[in-house]
C-alpha positions in Angstrom: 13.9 74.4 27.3 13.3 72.8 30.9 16.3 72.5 33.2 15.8 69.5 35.8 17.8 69.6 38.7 19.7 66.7 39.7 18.6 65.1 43.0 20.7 65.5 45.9 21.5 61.6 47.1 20.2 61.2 50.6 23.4 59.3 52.1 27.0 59.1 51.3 28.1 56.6 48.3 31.3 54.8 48.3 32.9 57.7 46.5 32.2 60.2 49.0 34.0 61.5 52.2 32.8 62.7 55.5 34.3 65.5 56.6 34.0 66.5 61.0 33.5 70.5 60.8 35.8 70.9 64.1 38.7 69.6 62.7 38.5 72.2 59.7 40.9 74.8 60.1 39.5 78.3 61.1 39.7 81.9 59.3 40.6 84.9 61.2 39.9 83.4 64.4 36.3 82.7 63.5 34.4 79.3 64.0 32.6 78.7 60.7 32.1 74.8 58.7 34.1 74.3 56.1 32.8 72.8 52.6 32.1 68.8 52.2 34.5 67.4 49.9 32.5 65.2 47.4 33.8 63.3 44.7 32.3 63.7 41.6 30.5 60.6 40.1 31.9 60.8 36.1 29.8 58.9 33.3 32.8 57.2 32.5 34.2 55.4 35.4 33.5 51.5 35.6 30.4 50.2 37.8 30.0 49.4 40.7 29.7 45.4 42.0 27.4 44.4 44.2 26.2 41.3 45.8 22.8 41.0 43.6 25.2 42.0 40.5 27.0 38.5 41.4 24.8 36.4 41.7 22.9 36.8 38.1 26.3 36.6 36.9 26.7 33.0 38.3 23.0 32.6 37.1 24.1 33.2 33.5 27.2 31.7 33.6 25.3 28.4 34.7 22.4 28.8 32.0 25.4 29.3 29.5 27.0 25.9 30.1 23.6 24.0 31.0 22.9 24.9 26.9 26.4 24.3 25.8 25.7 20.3 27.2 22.5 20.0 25.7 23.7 20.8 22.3 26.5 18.6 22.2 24.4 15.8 23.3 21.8 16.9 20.8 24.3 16.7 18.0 25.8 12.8 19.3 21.5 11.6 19.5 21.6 13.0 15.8 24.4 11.5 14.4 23.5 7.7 16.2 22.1 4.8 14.4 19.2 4.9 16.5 17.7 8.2 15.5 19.1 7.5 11.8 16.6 4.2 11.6 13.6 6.3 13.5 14.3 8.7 11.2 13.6 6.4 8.2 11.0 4.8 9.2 9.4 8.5 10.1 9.6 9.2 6.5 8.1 5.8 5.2 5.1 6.2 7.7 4.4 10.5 7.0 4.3 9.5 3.1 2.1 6.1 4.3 0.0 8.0 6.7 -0.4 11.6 6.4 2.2 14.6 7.4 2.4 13.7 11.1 5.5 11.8 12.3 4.8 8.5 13.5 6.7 6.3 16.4 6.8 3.2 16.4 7.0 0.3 18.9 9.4 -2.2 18.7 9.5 -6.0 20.2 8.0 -9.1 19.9 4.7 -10.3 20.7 4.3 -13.0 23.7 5.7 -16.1 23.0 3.5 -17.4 25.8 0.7 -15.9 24.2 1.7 -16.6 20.9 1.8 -20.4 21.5 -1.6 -20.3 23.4 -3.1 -18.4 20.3 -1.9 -21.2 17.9 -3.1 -23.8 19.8 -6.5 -22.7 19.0 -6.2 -22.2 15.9 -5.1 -26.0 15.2 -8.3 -26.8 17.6 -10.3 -24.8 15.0 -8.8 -26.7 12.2 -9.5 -30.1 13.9 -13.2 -29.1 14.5 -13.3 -27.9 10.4 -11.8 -31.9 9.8 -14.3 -33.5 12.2 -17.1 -31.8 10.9 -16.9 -32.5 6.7 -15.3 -36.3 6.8 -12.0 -35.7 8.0 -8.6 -34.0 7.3 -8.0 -35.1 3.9 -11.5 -34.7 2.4 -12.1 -31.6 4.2 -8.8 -30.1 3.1 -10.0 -31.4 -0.8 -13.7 -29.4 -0.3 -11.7 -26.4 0.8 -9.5 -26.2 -2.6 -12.0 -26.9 -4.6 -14.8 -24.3 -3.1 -12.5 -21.5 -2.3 -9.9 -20.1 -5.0 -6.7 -17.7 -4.3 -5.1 -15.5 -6.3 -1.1 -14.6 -6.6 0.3 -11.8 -8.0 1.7 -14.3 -11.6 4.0 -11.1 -13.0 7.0 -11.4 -11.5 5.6 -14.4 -9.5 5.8 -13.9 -5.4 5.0 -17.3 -3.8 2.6 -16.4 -0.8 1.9 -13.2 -2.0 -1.6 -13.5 -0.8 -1.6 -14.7 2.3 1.3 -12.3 3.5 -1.2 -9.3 2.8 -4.1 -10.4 4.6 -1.9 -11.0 7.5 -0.4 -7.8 7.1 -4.2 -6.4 6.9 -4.7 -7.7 10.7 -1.2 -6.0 11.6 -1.9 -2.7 10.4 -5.1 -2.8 12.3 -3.4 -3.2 15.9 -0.9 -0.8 14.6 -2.9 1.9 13.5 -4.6 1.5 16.4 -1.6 1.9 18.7 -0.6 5.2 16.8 -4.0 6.7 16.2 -5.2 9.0 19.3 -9.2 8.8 17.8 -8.9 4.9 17.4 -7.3 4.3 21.0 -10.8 5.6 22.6 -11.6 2.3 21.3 -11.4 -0.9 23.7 -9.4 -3.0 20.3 -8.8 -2.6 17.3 -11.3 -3.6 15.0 -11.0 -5.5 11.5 -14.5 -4.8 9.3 -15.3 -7.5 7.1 -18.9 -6.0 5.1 -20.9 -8.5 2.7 -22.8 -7.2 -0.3 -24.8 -9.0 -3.0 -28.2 -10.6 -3.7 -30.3 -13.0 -1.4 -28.0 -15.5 -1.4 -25.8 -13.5 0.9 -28.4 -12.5 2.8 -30.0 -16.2 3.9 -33.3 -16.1 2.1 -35.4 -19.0 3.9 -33.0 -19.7 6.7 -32.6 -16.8 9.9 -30.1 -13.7 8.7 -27.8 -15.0 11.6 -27.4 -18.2 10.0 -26.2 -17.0 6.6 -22.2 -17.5 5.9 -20.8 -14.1 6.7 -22.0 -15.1 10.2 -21.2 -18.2 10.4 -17.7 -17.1 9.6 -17.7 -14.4 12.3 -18.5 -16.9 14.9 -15.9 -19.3 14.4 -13.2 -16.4 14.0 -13.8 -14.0 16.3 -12.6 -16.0 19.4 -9.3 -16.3 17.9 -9.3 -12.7 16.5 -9.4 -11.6 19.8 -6.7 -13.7 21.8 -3.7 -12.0 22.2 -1.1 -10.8 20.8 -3.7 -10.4 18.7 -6.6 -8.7 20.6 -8.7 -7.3 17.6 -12.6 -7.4 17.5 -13.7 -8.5 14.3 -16.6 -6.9 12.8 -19.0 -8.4 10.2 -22.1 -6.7 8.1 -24.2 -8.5 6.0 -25.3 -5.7 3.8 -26.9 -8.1 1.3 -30.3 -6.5 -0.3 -32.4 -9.2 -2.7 -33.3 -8.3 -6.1 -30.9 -5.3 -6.2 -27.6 -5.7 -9.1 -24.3 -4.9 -8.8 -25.2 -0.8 -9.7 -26.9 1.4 -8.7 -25.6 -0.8 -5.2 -22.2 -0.4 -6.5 -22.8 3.6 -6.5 -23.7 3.2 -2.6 -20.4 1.1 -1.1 -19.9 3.7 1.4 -23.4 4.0 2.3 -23.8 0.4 2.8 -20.4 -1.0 3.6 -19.4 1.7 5.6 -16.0 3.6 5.0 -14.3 1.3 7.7 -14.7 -1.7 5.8 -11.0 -3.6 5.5 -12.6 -6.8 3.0 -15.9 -6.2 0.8 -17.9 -9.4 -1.2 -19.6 -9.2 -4.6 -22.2 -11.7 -4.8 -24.6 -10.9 -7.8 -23.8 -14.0 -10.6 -27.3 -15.4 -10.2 -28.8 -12.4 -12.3 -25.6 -10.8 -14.2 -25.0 -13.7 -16.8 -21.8 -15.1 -16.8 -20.3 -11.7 -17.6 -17.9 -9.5 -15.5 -17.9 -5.6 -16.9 -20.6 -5.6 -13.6 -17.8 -7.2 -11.5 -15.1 -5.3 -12.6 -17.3 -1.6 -12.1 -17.8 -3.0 -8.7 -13.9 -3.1 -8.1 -13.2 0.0 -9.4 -15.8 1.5 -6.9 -14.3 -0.4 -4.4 -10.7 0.7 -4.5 -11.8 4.3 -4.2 -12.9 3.4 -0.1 -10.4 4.9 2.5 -9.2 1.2 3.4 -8.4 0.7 -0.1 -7.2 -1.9 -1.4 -9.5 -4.0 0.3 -9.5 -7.7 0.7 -12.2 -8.8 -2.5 -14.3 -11.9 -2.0 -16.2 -12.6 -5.3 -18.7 -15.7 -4.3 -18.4 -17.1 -7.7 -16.2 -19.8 -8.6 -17.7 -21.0 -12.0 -17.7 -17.8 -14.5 -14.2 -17.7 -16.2 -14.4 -14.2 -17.0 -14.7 -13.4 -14.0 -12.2 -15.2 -12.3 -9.8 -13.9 -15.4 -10.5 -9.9 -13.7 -9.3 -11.0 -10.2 -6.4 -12.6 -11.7 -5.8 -9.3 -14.0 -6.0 -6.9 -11.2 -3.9 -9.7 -8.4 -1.0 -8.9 -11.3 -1.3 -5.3 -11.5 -1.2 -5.0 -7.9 -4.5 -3.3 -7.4 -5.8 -6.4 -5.3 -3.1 -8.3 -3.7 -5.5 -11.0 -1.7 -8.7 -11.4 -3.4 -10.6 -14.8 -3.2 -13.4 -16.4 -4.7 -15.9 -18.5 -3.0 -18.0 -21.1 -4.2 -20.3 -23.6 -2.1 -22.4 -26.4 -2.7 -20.1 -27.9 -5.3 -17.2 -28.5 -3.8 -19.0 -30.8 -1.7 -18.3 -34.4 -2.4 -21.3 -35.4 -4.1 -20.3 -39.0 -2.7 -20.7 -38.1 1.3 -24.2 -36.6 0.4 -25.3 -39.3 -0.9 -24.6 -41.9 1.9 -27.5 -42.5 4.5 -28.5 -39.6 7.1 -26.3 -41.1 10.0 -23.3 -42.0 7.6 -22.6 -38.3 6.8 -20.1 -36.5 8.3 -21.5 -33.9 11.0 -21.0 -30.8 8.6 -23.4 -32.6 5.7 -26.5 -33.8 8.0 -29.9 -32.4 7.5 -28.6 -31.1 4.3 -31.5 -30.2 2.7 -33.4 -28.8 5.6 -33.8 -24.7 5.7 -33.1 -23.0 9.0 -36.2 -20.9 9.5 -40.0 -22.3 9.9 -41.2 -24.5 6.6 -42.9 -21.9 4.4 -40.8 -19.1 5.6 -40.2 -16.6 2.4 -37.5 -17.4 0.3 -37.3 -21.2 0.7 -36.9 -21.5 -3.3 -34.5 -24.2 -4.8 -31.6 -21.5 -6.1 -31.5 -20.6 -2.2 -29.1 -22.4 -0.4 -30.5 -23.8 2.9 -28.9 -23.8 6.3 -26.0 -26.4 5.8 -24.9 -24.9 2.6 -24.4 -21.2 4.4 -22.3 -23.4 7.1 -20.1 -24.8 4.4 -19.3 -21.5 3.1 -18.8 -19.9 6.3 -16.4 -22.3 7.8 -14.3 -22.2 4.0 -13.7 -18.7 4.2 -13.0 -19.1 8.0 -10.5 -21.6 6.9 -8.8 -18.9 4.3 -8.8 -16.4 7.3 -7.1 -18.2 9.9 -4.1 -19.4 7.6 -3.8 -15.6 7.6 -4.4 -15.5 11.3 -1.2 -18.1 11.5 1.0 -16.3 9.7 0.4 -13.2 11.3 1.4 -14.4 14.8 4.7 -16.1 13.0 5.2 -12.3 11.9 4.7 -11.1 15.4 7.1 -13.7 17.4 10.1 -13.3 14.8 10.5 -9.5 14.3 11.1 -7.3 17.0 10.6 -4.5 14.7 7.6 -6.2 12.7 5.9 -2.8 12.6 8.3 -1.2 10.7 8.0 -3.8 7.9 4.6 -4.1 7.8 4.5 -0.4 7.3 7.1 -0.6 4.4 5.0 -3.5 2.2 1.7 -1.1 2.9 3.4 1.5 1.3 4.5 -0.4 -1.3 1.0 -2.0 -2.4 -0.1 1.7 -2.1 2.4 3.1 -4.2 0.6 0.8 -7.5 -2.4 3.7 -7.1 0.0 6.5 -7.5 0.7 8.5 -10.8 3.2 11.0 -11.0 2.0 14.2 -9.0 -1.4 13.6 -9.6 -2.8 13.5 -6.0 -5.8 11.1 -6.5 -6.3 7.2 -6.5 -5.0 6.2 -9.9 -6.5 2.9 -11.4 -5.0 0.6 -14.3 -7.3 1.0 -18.2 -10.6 -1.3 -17.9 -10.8 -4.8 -19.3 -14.0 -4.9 -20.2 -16.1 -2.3 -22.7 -19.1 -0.9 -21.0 -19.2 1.7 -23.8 -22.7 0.3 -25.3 -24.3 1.3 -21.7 -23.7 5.1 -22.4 -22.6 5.7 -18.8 -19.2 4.5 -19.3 -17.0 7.3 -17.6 -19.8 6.4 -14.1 -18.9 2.7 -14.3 -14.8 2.7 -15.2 -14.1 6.5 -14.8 -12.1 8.3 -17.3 -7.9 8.4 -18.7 -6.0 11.1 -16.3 -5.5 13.8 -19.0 -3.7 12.5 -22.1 -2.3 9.3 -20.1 -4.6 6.7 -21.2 -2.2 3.9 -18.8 -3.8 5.7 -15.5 -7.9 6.3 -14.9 -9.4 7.7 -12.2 -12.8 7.4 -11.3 -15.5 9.9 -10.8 -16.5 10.9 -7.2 -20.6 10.1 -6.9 -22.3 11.3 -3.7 -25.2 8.5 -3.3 -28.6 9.0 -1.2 -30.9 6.2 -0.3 -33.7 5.0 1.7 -32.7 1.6 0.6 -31.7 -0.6 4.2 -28.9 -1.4 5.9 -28.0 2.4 5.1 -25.0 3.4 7.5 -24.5 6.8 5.9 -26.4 9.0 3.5 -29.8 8.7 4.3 -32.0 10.0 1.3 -34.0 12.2 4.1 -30.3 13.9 4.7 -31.4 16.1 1.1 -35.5 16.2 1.7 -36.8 20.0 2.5 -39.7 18.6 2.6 -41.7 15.7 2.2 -42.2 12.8 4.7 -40.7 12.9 7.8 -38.3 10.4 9.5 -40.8 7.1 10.0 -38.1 5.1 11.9 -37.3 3.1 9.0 -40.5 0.3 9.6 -41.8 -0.1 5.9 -45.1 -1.9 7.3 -46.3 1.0 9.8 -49.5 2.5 8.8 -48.7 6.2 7.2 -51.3 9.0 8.6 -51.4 12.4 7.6 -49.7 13.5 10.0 -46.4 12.3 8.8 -46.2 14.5 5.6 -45.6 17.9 5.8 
């Protein structure tokens, strides 16, 4: 066992005394110094204070109360009506969005701006009137070329036209909430075209086919505020090609981003829609999902019947159908040249050089791709109108566009199963043998839900925005920058 020594303090504490030596009494006459008196220091007695020991106590003391006040005032922001309608609408946008919270902004748009924004749109509408014979028998070419479907079952007036608008709202808002998006100048609104030549202009320039013709006239207003949104077009037309394998290939050649996607192969599928209604199904199964359907068809029944099927089940709450050269009065095309209204003159001329490829009679020619263009520009900007009302009347417009998202979204939902869920298909495909790649399969034993089958596609095929069929070679030919008429040496084969 060790013993330590306690250490001799080197100066007097409070508790000690000082004793003078020559004032101690003496023994026997002789001088000697008496003991010190020192108190002893017990375990027990209370501390000592000192001027550092009162000062953390104030410290503490304040830190104390400074929490006390911050929890109350926690506890009132709680309990206010406030934080209970934040609150809410957190929920409805985490099971909308993803797990992360979501806030909101709140107020209404410009009326300034608003007002400005609509004037152009009725200046757009005026040019529309000019340009095919006037108001009333431009509006009559516009019902009978372009077709819109409402949800019939139970029956919601305006259905249609409330979720496009609610399509462009979604787009500002997602980009206000989303950190990736805001490195973007706008937000952006993808409209992608697919289908055969027609789409893609054969014997006209590819910038005078409709998709961009409607891009053209929309975009100015697209971007005006409130609105402020770049609107983005692809024509990803290929002639020749059907409805599938393309169909297999959306994301590849539509892109993932695309909000509204076209089907435009009734020149070589009959008058049948199992093709059209495999291309749906495909569709809904893109990240933007639903998407706003444009079908450029108005003639085939059954095919008109499958939008209408899947407007009432909720699965597409704005598609459209386009048509083109007949809802043109036949009676203004056949006055004289110079009689015709603007829109309808040099009808029957192409747009590219005579004897450019694909000037064939089932083509249409340059005046034809207007008339379609400026009909689904018309469709658009009703859309457009109602989307500003929405903005000017409802400071907290966000919130309830947010709320009828969720809603459409909730239709592809079944029980806990986590993936998109889709309605039986109408038509029977069963004679093709592939029928669980074109409609998907029953979720378990629940033959009221499908779901389809996820199909990674490669191709070389152009416009290819992802999934390049060199992504999988090991070897083989190497990348040739995608020009189909360079020569091929040796040197470009492994």
């Amino acid at each position: 066992m060790e013993i330590h020594r306690r250490a001799r303090p080197s100066s007097l504490t409070a508790n000690e005394e000082s004793v003078d030596p020559s004032k101690q009494p003496k023994a026997n006459g002789s001088s000697f110094p008496a003991p010190s008196r020192r108190a002893i220091n017990s375990p027990y007695a209370p501390p000592t204070t000192s001027t550092t020991d009162a000062i953390l106590l104030k410290v503490i003391q304040l830190l104390l109360t400074t929490a006390a006040v911050w929890f109350v005032y926690l506890i009132v922001a709680v309990n206010s009506p406030e934080h209970q309608i934040q609150t809410d609408l957190g929920s409805a946008s985490e099971s909308l969005r993803g797990s992360n919270s979501i806030q909101l902004k709140v107020g209404k748009a410009d009326p300034t701006a608003i007002a400005a924004a609509k004037d152009q749109i009725e200046q757009v509408r005026n040019d529309f009137y000019m340009r095919y014979g006037g108001k009333a028998e431009a509006t009559a070419m516009l019902k009978r070329g372009l077709l819109t479907f409402e949800k019939r079952i139970p029956p919601q007036a305006d259905s249609a036209r409330r979720a496009t608008a609610d399509r462009f709202l979604s787009t500002i808002i997602q980009h206000e909430q989303e950190v990736e998006s805001q490195q973007k100048d706008a937000p952006e609104f993808v409209m992608a075209f697919a289908g055969y030549s027609v789409t893609v202009g054969r014997g006209n320039y590819f910038n005078q086919s409709f998709p961009f013709i409607m891009e053209r006239i929309l975009s100015p207003v697209f971007g005006q505020s409130p609105l402020g949104i770049k609107l983005t077009v692809r024509n990803s037309a290929i002639g020749g090609i059907p409805s599938f394998p393309y169909g297999w290939c959306l994301p590849n050649f539509l892109g993932e981003d695309a909000h509204g996607v076209s089907w435009d192969y009734a020149m070589n599928e009959g008058n049948g829609a199992s093709g059209l209604e495999s291309y749906i199904r495909q569709s809904l199964m893109s990240p933007n999902s639903p998407p706003l359907f444009v079908l450029v068809d108005v003639n085939s029944k059954p095919r008109l019947e499958i939008l209408q099927t899947y407007a009432d089940l909720g699965y597409l709450p704005d598609p459209v159908a386009l048509g083109g050269k007949d809802a043109v009065n036949p009676k203004l095309l056949s006055l004289p040249e110079k009689d015709r209204p603007e829109g309808l003159q040099g009808w029957d001329e192409w747009g590219a050089p005579k004897g450019s490829p694909g000037q064939s009679s089932w083509h249409p020619k340059k005046k034809h791709h207007e008339v379609m263009g400026w009909m689904l520009a018309m469709h658009m900007l009703d859309a457009v109108d109602l989307a500003l009302d929405i903005m000017g009347g409802n400071a907290n417009w966000r919130e309830d566009v947010m709320k009828r998202e969720e809603s459409i979204k909730g239709v592809f939902k079944a029980g806990d199963y986590e993936e998109v869920a889709l309605p039986p298909p109408v038509t029977d495909v069963k004679k093709t043998g592939i029928e669980s790649l074109l409609h998907g399969a029953p979720i378990g034993k629940d033959e009221s839900k499908w779901h389809m089958h996820r199909i990674s596609c490669r191709t070389s095929f152009l416009p290819n925005i992802s999934g390049h069929l060199e992504s999988i070679i090991e070897s083989g030919m190497t990348k040739d920058d995608e020009d189909m008429l360079q020569s091929r040496p040796d040197s470009l084969f492994d």
